[in-house]
N, CA, C and O of each residue as an XYZ file, in Angstrom:
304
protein
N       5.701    147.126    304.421
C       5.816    145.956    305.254
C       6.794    144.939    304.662
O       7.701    144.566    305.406
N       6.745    144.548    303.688
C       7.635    144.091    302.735
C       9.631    144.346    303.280
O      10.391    143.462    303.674
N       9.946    145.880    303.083
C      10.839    146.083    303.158
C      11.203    145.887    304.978
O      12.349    145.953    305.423
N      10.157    145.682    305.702
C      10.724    145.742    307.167
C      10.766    144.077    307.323
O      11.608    143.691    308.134
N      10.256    143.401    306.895
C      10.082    141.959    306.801
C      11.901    141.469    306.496
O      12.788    141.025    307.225
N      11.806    141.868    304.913
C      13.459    141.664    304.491
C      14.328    142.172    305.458
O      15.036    141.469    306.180
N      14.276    143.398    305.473
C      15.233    143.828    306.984
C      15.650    142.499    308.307
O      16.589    141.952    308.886
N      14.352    142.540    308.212
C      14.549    141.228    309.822
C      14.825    140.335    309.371
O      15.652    139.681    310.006
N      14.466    139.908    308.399
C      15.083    138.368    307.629
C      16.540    138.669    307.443
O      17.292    137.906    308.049
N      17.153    139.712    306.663
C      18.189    140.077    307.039
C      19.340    139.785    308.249
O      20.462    139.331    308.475
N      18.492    140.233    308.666
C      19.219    140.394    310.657
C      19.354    139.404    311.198
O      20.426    139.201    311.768
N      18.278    138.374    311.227
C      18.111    137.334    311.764
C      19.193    136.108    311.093
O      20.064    135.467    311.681
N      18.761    136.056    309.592
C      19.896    135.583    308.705
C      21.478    136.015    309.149
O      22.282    135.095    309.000
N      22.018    137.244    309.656
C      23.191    137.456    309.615
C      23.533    136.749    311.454
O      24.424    135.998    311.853
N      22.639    137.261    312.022
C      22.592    136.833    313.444
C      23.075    134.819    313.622
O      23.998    134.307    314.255
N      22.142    134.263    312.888
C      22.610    132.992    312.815
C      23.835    132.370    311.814
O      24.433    131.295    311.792
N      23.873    133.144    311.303
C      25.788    132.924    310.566
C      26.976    133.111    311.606
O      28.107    132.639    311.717
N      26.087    134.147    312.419
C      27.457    134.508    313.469
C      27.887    134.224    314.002
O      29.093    134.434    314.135
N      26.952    133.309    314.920
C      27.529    132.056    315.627
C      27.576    130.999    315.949
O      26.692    130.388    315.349
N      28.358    130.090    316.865
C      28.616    128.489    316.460
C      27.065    127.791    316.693
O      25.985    128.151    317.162
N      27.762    126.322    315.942
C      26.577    125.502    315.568
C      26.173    124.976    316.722
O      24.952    124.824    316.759
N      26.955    124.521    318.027
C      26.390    123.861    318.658
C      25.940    124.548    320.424
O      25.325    124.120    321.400
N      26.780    125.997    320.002
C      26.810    126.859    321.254
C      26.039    128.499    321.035
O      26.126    129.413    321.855
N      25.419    128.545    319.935
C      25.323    129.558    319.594
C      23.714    130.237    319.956
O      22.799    129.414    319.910
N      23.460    131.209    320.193
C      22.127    131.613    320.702
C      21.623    133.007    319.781
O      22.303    133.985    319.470
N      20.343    132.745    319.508
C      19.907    133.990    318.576
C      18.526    134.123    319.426
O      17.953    133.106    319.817
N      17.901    135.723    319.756
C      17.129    135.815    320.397
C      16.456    136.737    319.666
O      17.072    137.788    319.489
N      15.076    136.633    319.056
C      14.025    137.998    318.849
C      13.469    138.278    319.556
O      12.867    137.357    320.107
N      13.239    139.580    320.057
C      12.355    140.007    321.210
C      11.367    141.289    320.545
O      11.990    142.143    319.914
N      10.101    141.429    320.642
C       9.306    142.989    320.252
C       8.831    143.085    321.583
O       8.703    142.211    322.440
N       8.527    144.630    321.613
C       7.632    145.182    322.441
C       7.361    146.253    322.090
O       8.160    147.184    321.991
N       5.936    146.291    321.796
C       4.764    147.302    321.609
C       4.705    148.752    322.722
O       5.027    148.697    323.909
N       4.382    149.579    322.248
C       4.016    150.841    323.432
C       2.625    151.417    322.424
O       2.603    151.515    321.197
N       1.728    151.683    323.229
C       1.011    152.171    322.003
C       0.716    153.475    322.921
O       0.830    153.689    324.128
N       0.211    154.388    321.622
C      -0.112    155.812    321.968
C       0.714    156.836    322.475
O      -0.007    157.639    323.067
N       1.798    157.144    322.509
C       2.681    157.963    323.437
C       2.052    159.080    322.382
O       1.768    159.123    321.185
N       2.008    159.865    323.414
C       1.439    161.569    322.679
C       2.612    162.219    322.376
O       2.766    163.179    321.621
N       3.675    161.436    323.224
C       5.286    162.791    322.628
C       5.253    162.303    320.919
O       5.764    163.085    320.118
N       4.601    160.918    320.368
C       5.125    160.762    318.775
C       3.732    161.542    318.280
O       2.592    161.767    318.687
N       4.947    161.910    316.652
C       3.850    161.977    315.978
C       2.296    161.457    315.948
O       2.075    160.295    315.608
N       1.363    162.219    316.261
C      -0.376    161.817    315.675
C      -0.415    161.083    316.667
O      -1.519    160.548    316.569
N       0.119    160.660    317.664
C       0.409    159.806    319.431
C       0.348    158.192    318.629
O      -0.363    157.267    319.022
N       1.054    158.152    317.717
C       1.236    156.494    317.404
C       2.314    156.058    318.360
O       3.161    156.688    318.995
N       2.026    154.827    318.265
C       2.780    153.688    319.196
C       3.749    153.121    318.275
O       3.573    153.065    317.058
N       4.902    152.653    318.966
C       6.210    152.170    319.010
C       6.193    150.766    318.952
O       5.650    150.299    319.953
N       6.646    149.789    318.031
C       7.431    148.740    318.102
C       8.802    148.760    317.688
O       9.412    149.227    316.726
N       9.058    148.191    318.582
C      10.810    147.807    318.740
C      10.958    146.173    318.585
O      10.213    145.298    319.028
N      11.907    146.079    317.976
C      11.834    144.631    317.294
C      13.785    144.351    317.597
O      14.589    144.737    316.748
N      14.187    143.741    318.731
C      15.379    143.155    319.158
C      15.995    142.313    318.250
O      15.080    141.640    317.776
N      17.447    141.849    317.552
C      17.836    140.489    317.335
C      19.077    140.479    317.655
O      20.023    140.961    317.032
N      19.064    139.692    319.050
C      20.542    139.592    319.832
C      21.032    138.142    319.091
O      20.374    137.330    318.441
N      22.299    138.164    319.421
C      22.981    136.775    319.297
C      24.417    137.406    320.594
O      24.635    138.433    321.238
N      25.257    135.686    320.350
C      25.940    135.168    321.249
C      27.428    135.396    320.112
O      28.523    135.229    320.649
N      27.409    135.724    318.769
C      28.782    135.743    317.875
C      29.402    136.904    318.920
O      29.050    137.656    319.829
N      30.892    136.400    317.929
C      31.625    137.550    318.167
C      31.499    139.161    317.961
O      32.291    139.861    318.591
N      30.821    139.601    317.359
C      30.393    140.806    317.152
C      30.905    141.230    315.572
O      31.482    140.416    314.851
N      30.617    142.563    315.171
C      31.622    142.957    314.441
C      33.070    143.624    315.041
O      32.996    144.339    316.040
N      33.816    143.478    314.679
C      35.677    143.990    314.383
C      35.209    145.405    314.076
O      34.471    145.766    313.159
N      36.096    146.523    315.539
C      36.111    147.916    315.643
C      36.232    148.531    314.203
O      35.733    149.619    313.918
N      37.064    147.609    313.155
C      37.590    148.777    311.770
C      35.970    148.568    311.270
O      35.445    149.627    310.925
N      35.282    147.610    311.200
C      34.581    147.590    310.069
C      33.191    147.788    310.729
O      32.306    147.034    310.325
N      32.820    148.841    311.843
C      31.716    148.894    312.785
C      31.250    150.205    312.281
O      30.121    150.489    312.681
N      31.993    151.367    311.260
C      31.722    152.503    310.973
C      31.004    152.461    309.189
O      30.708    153.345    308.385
N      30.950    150.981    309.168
C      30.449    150.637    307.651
C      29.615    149.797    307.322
O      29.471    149.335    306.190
N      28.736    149.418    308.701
C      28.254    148.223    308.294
C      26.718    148.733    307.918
O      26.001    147.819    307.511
N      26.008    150.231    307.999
C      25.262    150.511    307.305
C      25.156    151.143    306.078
O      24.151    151.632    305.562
N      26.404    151.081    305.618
C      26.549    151.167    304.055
C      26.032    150.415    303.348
O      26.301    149.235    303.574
N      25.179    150.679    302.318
C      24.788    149.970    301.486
C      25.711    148.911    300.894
O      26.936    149.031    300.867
N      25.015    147.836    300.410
C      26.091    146.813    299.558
C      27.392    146.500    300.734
O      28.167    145.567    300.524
N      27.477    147.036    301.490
C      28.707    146.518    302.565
C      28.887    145.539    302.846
O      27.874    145.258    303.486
N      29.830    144.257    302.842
C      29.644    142.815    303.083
C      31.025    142.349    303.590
O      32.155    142.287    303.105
N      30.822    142.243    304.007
C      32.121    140.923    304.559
C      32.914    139.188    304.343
O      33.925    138.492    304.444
N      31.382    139.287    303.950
C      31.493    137.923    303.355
C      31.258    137.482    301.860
O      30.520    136.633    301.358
N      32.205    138.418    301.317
C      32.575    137.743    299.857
C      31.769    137.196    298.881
O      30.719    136.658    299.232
N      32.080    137.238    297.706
C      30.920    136.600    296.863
C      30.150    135.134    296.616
O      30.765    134.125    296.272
N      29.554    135.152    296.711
C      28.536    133.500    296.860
C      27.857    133.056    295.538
O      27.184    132.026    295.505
């Protein structure tokens, strides 16, 4: 739980860097399914959304951004 927590803190953190201060929109959304028998042991599904309004990532650097350590933004 830990590591899915950081993840979203993650996301959410990068989501609100992305875009502007006074126009910018960040949205979390979940939704639950519980029981589907097609999953494993018929556990249920959460899906956990984090949209924003930035520019996105740039086509070159869209094949790397689940690389580990991958960053864009330079050292801090």
């Amino acid at each position: 739980s830990a590591q899915v927590h950081q993840a979203l803190m993650n996301l959410i953190g990068n989501a609100v860097e992305a875009v502007e201060p006074k126009t910018g929109v960040v949205t979390v959304r979940a939704k639950f399914t519980p029981n589907d028998p097609a999953r494993p042991a018929g556990r249920g599904e959460l899906r956990i959304d984090v949209i924003d309004n930035g520019p996105g990532v740039q086509p070159e650097l869209q094949r790397r951004i689940f690389e580990p350590f991958f960053t864009t933004k330079g050292l801090r």
